[in-house]
KEKE-3310 file (N, C-alpha, C; in steps of 0.2 Angstrom, whole numbers, plus 5000, padded with zeros to 4 digits):
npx = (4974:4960:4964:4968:4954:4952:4962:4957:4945:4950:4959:4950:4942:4953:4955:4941:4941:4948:4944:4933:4938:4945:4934:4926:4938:4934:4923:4923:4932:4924:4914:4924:4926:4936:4942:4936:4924:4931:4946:4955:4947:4948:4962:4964:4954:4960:4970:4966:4955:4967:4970:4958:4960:4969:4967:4960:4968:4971:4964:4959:4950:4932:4921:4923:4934:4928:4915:4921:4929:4920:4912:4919:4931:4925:4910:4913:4923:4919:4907:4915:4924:4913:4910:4918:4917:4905:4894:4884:4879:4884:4885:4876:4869:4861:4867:4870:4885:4882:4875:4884:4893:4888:4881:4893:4902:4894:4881:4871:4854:4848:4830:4825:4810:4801:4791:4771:4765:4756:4746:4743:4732:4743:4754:4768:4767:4772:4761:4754:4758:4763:4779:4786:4794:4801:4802:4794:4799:4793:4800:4812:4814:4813:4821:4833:4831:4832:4846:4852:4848:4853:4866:4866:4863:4877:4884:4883:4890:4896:4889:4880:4879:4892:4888:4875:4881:4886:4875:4869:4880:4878:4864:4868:4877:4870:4859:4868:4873:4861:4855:4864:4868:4853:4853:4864:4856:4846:4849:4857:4845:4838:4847:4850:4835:4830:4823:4828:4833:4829:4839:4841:4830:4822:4830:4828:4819:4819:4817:4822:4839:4842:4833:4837:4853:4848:4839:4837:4847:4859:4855:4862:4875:4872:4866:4878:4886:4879:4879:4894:4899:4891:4880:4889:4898:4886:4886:4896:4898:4887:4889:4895:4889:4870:4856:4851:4859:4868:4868:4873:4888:4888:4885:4894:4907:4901:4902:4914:4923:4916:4920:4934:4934:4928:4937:4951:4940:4942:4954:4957:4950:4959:4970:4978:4984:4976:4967:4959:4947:4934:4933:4931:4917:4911:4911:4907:4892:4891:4891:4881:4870:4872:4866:4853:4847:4849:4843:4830:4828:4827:4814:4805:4792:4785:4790:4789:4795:4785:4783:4783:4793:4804:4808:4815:4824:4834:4837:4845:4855:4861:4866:4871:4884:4888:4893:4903:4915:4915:4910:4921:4933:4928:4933:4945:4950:4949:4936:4926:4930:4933:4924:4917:4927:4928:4915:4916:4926:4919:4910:4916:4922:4913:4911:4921:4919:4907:4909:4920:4911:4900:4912:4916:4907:4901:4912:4911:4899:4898:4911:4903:4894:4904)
npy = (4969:4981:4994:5012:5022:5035:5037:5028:5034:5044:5041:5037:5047:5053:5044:5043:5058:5057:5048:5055:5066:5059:5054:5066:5072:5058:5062:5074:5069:5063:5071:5080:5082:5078:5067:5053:5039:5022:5015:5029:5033:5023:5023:5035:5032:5023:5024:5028:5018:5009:5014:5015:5001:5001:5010:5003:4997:5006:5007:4997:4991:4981:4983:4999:4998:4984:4990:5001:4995:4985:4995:5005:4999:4987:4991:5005:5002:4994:5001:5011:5007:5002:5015:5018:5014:5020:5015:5007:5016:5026:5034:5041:5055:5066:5066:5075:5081:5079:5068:5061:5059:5051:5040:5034:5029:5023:5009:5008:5011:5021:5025:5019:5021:5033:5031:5037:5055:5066:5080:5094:5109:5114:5110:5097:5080:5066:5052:5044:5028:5012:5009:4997:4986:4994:4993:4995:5007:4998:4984:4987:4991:4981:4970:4978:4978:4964:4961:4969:4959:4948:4950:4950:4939:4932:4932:4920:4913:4900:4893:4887:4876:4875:4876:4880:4894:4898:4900:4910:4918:4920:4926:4937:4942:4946:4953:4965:4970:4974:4981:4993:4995:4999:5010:5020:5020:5029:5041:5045:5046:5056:5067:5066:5066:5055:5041:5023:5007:4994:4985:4972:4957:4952:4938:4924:4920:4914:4904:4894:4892:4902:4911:4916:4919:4928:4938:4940:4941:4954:4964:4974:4971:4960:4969:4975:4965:4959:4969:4969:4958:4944:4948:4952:4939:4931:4935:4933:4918:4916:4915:4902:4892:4888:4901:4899:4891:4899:4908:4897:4896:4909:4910:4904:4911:4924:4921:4917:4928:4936:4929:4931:4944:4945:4937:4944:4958:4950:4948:4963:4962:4953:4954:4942:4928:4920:4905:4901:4896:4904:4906:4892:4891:4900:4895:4881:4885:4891:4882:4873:4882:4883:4869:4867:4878:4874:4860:4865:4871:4859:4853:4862:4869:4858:4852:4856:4862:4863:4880:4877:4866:4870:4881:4879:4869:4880:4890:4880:4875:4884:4889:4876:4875:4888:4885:4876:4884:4894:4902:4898:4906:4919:4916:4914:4925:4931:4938:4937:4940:4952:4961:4964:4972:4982:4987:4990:5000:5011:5012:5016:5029:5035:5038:5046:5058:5064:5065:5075:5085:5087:5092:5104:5111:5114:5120:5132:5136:5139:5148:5158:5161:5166)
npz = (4851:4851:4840:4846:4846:4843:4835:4824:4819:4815:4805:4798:4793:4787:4774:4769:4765:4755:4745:4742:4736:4725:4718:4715:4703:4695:4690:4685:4674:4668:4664:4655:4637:4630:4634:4629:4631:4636:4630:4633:4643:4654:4656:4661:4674:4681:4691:4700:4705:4708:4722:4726:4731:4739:4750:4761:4768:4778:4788:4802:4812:4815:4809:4804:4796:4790:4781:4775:4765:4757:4751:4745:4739:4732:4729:4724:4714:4703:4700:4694:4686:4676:4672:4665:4653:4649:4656:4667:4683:4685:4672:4670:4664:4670:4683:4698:4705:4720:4720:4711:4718:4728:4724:4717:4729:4739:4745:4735:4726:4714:4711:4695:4692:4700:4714:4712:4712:4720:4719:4727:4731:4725:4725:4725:4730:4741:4737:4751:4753:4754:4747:4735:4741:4749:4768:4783:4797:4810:4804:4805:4817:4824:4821:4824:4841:4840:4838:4848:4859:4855:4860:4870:4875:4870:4882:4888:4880:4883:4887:4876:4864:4851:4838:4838:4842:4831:4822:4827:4825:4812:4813:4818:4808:4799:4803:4807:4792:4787:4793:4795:4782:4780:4786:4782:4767:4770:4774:4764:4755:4763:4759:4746:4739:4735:4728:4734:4728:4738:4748:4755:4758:4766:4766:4772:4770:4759:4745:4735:4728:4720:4720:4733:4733:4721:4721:4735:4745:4752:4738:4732:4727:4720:4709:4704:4700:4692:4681:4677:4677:4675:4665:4652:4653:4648:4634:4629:4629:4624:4608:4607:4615:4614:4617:4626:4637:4638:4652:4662:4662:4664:4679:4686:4684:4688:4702:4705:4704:4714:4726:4726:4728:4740:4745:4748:4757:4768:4770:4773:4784:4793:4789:4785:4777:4764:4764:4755:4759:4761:4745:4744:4747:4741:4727:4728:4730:4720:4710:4716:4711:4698:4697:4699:4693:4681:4682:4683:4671:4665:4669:4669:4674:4677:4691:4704:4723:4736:4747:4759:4760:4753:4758:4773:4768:4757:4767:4775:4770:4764:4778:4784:4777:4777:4791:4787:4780:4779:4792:4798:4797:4800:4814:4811:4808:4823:4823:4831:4843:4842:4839:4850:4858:4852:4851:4866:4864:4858:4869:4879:4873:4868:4883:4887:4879:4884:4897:4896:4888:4899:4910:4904:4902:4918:4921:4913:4918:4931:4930:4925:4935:4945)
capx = (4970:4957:4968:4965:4948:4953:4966:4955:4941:4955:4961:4943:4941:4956:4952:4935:4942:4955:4940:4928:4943:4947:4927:4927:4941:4931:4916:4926:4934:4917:4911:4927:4925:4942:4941:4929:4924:4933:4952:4957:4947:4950:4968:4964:4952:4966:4974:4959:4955:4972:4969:4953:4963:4974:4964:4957:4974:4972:4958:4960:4941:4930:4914:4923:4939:4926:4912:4924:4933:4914:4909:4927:4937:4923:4907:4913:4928:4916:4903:4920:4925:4907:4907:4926:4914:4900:4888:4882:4872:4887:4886:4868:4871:4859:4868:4874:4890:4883:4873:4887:4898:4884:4880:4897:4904:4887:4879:4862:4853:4842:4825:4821:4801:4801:4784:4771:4765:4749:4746:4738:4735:4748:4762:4769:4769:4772:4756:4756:4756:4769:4782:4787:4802:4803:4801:4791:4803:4795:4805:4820:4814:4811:4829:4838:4831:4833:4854:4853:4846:4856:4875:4865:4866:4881:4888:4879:4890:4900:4884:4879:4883:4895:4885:4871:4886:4884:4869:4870:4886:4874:4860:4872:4879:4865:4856:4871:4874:4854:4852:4868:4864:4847:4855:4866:4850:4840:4854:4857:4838:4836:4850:4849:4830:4828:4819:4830:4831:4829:4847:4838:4824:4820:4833:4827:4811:4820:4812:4827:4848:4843:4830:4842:4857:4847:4835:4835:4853:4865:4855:4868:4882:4870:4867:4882:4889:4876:4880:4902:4901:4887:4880:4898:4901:4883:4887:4902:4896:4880:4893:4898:4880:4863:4857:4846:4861:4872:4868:4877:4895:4891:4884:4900:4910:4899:4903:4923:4922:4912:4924:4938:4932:4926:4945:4950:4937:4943:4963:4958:4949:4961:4977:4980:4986:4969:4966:4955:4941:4929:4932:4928:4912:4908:4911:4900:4887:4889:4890:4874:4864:4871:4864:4849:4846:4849:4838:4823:4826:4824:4809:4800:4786:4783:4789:4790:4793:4779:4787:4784:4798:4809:4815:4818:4830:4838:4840:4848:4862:4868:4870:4877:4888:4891:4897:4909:4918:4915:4911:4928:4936:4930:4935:4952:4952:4945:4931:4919:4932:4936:4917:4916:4932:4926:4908:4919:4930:4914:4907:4922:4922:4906:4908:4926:4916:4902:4912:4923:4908:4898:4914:4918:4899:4900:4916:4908:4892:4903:4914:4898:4893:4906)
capy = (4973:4986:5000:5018:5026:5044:5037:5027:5039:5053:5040:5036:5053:5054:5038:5048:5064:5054:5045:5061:5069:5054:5054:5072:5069:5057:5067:5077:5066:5060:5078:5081:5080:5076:5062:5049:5032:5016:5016:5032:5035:5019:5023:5039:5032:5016:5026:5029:5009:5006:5021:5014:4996:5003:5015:5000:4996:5011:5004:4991:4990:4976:4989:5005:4993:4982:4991:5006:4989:4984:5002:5009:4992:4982:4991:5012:5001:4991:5006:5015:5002:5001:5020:5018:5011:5021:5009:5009:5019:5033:5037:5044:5064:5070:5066:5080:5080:5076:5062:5055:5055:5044:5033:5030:5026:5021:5004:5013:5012:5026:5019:5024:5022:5033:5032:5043:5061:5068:5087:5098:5115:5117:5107:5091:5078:5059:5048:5041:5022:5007:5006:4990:4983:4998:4990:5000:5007:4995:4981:4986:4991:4975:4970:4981:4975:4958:4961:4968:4953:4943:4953:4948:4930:4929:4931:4914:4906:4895:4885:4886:4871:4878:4875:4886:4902:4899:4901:4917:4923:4921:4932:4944:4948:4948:4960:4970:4972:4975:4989:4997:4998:5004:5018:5024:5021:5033:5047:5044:5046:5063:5071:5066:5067:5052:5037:5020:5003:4991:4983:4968:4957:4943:4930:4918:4916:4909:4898:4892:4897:4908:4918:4919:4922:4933:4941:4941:4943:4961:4965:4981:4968:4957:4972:4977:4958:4958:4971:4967:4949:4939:4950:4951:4931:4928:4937:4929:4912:4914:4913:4896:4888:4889:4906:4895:4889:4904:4908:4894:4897:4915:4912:4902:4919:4930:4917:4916:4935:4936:4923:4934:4950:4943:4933:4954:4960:4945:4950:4966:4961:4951:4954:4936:4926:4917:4897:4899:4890:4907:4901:4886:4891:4901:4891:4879:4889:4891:4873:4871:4885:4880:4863:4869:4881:4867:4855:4869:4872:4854:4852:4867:4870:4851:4849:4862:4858:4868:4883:4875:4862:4872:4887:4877:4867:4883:4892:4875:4872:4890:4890:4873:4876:4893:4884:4874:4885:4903:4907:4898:4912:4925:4916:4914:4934:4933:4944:4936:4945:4961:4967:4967:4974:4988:4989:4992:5006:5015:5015:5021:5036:5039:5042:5052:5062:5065:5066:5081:5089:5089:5097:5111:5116:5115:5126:5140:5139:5142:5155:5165:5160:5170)
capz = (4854:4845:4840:4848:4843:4842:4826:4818:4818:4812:4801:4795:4791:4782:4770:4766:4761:4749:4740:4740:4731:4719:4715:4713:4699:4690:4690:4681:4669:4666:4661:4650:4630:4627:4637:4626:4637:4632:4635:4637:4652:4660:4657:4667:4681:4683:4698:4708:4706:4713:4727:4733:4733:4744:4758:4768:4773:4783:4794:4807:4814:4808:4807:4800:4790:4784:4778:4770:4760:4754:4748:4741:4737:4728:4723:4719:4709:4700:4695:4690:4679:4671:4668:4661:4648:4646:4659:4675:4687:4685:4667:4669:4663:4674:4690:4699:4707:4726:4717:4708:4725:4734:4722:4718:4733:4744:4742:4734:4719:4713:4707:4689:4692:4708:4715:4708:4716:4720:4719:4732:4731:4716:4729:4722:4738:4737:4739:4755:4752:4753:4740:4733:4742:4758:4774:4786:4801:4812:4802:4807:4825:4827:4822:4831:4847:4842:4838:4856:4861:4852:4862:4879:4873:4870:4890:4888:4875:4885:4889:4870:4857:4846:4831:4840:4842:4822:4820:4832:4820:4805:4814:4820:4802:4793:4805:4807:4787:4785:4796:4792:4777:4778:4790:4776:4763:4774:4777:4757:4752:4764:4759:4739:4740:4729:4730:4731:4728:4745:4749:4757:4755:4770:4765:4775:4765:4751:4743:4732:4731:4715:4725:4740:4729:4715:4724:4742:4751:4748:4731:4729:4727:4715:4704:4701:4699:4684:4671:4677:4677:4673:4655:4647:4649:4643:4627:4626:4630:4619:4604:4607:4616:4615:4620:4633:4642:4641:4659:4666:4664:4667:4687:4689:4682:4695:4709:4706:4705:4721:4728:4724:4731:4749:4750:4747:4762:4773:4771:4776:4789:4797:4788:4787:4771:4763:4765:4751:4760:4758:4738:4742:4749:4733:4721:4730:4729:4712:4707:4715:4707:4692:4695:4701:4686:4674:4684:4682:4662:4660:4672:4667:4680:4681:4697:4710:4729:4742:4751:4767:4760:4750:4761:4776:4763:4756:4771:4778:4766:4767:4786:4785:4772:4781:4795:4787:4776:4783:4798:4803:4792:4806:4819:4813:4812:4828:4823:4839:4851:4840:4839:4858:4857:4848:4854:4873:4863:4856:4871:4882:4868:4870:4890:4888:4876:4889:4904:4892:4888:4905:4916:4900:4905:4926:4921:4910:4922:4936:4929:4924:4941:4951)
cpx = (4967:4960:4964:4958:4948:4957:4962:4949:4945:4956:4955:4941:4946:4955:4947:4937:4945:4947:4933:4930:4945:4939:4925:4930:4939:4926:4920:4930:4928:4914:4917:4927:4932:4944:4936:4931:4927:4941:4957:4953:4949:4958:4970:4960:4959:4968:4971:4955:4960:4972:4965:4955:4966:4972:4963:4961:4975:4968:4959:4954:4938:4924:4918:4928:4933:4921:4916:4927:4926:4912:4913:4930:4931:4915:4908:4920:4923:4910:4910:4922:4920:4908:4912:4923:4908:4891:4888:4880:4877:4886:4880:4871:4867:4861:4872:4880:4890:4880:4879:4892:4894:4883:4886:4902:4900:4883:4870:4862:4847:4834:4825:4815:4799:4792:4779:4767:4758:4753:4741:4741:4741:4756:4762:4770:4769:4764:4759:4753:4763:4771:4784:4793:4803:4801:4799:4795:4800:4800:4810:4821:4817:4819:4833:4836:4832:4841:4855:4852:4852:4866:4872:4867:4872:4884:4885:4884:4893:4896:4880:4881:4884:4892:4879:4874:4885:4881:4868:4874:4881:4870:4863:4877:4872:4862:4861:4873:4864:4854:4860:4869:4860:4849:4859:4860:4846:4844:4855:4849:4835:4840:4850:4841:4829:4826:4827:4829:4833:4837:4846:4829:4821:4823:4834:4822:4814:4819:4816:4834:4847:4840:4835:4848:4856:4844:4832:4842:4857:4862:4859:4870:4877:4868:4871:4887:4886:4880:4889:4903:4896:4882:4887:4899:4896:4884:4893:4902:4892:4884:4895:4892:4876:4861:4855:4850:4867:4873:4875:4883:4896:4888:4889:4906:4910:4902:4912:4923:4920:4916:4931:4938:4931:4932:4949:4949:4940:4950:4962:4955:4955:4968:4981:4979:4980:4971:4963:4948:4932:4928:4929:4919:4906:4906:4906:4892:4885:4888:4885:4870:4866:4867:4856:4847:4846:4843:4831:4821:4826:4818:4803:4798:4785:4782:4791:4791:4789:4786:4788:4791:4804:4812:4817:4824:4837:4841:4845:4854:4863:4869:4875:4884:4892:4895:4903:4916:4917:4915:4919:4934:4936:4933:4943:4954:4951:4939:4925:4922:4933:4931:4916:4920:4931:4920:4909:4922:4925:4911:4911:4923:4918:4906:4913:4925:4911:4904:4915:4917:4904:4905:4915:4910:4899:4905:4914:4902:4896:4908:4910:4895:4896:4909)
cpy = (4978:4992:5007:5020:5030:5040:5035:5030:5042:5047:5037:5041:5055:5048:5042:5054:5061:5050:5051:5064:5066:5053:5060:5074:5064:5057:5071:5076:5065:5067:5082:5078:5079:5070:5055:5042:5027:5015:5021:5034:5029:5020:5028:5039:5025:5019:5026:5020:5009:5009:5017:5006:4996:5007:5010:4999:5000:5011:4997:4988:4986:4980:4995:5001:4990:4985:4996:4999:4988:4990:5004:5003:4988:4987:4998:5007:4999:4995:5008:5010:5001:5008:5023:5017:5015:5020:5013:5016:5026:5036:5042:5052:5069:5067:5073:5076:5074:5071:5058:5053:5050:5040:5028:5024:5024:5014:5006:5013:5015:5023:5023:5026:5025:5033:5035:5049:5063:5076:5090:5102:5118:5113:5100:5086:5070:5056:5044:5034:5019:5008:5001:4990:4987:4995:4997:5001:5001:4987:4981:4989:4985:4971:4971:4978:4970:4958:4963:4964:4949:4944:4951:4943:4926:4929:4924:4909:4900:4889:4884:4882:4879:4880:4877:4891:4902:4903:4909:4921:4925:4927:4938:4950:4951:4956:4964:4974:4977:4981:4995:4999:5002:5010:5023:5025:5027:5037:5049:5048:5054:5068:5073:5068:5063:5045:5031:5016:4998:4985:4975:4964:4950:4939:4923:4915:4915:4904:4893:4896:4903:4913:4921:4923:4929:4937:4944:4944:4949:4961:4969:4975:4962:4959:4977:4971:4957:4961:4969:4962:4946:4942:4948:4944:4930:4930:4934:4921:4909:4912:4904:4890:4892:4895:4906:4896:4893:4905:4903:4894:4905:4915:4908:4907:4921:4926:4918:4925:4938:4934:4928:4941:4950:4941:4941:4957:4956:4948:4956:4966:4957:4951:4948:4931:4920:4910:4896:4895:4897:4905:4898:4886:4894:4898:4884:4880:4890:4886:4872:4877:4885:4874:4864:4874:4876:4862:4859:4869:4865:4852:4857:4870:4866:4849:4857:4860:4865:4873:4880:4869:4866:4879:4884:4875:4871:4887:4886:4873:4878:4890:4882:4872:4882:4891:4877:4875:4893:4906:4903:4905:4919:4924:4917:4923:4937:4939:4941:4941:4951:4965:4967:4972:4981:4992:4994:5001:5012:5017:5020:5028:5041:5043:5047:5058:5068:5069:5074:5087:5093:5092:5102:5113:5116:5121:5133:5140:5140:5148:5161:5166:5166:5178)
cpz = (4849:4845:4844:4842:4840:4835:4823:4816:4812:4803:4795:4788:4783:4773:4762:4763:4754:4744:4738:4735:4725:4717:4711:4704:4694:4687:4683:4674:4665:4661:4655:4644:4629:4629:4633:4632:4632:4635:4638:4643:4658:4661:4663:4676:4686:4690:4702:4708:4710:4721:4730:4734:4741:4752:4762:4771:4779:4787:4797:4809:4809:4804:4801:4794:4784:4777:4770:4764:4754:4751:4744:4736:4730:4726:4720:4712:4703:4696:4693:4685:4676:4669:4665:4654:4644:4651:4665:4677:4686:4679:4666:4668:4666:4683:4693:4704:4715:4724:4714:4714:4730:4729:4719:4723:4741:4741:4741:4727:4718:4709:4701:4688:4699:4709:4713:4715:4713:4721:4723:4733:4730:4722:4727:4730:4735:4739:4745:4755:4751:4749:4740:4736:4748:4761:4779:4795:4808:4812:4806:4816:4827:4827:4824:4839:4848:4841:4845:4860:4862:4856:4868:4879:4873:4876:4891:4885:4877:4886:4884:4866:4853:4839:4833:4839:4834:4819:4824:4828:4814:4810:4815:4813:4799:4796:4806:4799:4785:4790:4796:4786:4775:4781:4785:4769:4765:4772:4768:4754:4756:4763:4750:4737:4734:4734:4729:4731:4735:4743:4752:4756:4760:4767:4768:4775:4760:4749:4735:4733:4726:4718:4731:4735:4723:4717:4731:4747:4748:4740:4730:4727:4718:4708:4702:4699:4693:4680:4672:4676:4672:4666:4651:4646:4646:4637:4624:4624:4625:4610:4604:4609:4615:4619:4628:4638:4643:4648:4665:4668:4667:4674:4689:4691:4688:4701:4711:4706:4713:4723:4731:4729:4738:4753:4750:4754:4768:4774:4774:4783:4795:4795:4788:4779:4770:4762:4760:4751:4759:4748:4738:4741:4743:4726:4722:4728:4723:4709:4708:4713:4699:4691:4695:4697:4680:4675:4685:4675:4660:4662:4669:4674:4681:4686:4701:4718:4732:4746:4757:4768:4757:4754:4768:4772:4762:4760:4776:4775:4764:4774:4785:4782:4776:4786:4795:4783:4777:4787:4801:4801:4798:4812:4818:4811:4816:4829:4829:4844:4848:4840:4846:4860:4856:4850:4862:4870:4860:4864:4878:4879:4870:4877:4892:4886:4880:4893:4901:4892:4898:4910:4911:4903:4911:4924:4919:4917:4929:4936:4929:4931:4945:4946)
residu = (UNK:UNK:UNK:UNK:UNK:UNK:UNK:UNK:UNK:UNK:UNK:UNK:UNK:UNK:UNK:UNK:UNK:UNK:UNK:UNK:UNK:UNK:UNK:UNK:UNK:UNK:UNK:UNK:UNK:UNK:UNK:UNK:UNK:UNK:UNK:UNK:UNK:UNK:UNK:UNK:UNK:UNK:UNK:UNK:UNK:UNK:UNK:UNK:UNK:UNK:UNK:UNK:UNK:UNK:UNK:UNK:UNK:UNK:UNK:UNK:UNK:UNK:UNK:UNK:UNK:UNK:UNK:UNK:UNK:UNK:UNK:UNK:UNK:UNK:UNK:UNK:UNK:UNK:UNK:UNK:UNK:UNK:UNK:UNK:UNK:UNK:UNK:UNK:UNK:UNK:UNK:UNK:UNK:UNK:UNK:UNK:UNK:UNK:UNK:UNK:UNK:UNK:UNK:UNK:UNK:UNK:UNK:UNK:UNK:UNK:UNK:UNK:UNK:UNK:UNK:UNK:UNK:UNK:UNK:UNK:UNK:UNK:UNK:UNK:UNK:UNK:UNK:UNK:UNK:UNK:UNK:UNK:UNK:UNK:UNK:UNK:UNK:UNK:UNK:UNK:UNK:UNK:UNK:UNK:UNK:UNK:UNK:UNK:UNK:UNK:UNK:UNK:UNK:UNK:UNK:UNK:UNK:UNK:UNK:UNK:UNK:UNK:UNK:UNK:UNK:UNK:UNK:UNK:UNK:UNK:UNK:UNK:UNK:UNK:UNK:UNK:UNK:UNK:UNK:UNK:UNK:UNK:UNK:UNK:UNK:UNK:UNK:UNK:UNK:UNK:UNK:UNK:UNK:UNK:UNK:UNK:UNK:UNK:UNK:UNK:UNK:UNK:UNK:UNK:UNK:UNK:UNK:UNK:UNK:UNK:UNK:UNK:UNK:UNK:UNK:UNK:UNK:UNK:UNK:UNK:UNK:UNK:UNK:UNK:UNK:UNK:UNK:UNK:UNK:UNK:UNK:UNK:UNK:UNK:UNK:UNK:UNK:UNK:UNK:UNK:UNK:UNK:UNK:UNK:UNK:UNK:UNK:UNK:UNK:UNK:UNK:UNK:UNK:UNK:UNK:UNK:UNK:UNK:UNK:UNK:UNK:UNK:UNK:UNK:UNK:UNK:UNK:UNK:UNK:UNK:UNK:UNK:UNK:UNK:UNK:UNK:UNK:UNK:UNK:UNK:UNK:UNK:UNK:UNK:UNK:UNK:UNK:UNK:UNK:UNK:UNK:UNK:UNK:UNK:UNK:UNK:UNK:UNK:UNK:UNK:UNK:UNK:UNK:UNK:UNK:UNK:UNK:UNK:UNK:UNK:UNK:UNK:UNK:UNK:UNK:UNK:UNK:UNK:UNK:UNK:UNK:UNK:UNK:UNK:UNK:UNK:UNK:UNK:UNK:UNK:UNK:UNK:UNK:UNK:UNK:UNK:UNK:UNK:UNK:UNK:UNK:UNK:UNK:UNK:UNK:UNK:UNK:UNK:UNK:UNK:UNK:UNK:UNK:UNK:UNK:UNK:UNK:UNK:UNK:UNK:UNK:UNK:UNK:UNK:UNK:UNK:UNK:UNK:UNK:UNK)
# end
């Protein structure tokens, strides 16, 4: 059953302070001169890696467990280990402190090109026109309603093929990581007053798995998979091949890496000793965009398929692929029943809340009454 609410808020809470505190700390290290980048920092941010290994254990929910797992566990570990070096989006010396605690442990990336700005009467203001990559809040209007849609649905699934519920799982992550996301993007962007870069990109227009993969699905997670994985092999790689075909062995790297990190998220999601078959499903993936990378630098631009052929295709061999090697992964941590579960326990909170507030108010308006 979905643990009490009230604890794992409290223990939410607590989680947060312990990585605000261990951020704070390397903030610190970061800005001490007797400290140089290389191995004695990493010798001294080591513990706060093991730390934020360690907190998700202390969440049971698949919303607040998982997400805290994805944010703390895999990508503030992975900027801190870039800036153990020098790298990454943390080393920048014009970060302040509330800037170096969102970007460390928020899935955000500050633009370097931010828009530009018009001047009237002697005020800086931005120009008002689309940025490249923001999505206009009908977007994710539009989203949101269809995730509500899509919970109506399911008091139907009994009379749904199973391999429709799938395809219902697939909609229901994606639109719940994409707008969860953008909701911390936002809250991130009014509070730091910077411009970021977009965390989604329609991946369901891909028109290849490198697009999908490189360009379209959880960017955060793609550009901090670059400079930690897939640069460091090409460099290492371009030593022994052709600089051409560096790449290859290194999107194998980023995949087993990937692979690695999500079998990590799973176990905390469900506490259950990994099969290996999310692996498999990566490695997959990688196999074919290597093959498919390779099968481009021999082609050139000779052959190209039409989008009207080529994103149906790659949209069609991740979902089917997804349904033979992933989505059973959430069933078997029962994650269909524990987000009802949880959606129930939020909103039972919500009405204890309610209900607490509205009689402390009849009470006061009645005491001043008599």
């Amino acid at each position: 059953m979905y643990p009490d609410l009230s604890r794992e808020i409290s223990n939410l809470f607590k989680v947060w302070a312990l990585v605000a505190i261990s951020l704070c700390y390397c903030y610190a290290i970061g800005k001490s001169k007797t400290i140089p980048t290389g191995t004695p920092r990493l010798l001294s941010l080591l513990p706060v890696v093991c730390v934020f290994l360690l907190l998700p254990l202390n969440l049971y929910s698949l919303h607040l467990g998982g997400f805290t797992a994805f944010f703390i566990t895999w990508l503030a570990n992975f900027k801190l280990l870039l800036f153990t070096f020098g790298k990454g989006p943390l080393s920048s010396s014009s970060l302040s402190l509330p800037r170096f605690l969102a970007v460390a442990c928020l899935p955000i990336k500050i633009q370097q090109n931010p828009s530009p700005k018009s001047h009237q009467n002697g005020h800086s203001r931005p120009i008002i026109k689309p940025k490249k990559g923001h999505k206009s809040p009908y977007n994710y209007a539009t989203k949101i309603l269809m995730l509500g849609l899509l919970l109506r649905v399911y008091d139907y699934a009994d009379h749904i093929h199973p391999k429709m519920v799938f395809v219902l799982y697939a909609l229901h992550i994606y639109f719940t990581l994409e707008i969860m996301l953008a909701m911390v993007a936002a809250l991130a962007r009014v509070f730091l007053g910077v411009e970021l870069e977009q965390q989604f990109n329609e991946p369901y227009l891909s028109t290849s798995l490198q697009d999908f993969w490189g360009r379209r699905w959880n960017i955060m997670v793609t550009s901090i998979l670059r400079p930690t994985v897939y640069e460091p092999v090409i460099k290492l790689t371009a030593r022994f091949v052709p600089r051409r075909w560096a790449p290859i062995p290194a999107i194998l790297a980023t995949f087993v890496v990937s692979a690695i990190m999500h079998e990590l998220i799973f176990y905390y999601l469900g506490r259950l000793r990994p099969n290996w078959e999310i692996t498999g499903f990566f490695l997959l993936h990688g196999g074919c965009l290597m093959a498919e990378i390779s099968f481009k630098k021999a082609l050139g631009d000779k052959w190209r398929l039409p989008r009207v052929v080529s994103t149906p295709l790659t949209v069609g061999f991740v979902m089917a692929t997804g349904f033979w090697l992933f989505f059973p992964q959430l069933l078997r941590c029962r994650a269909d029943e524990r987000v009802f579960e949880e959606y129930a326990a939020v909103a039972a909170f919500v009405k204890n809340v309610s209900g607490l507030t509205t009689k402390t108010f009849h009470f006061k308006l009645s005491t001043l009454e008599s």
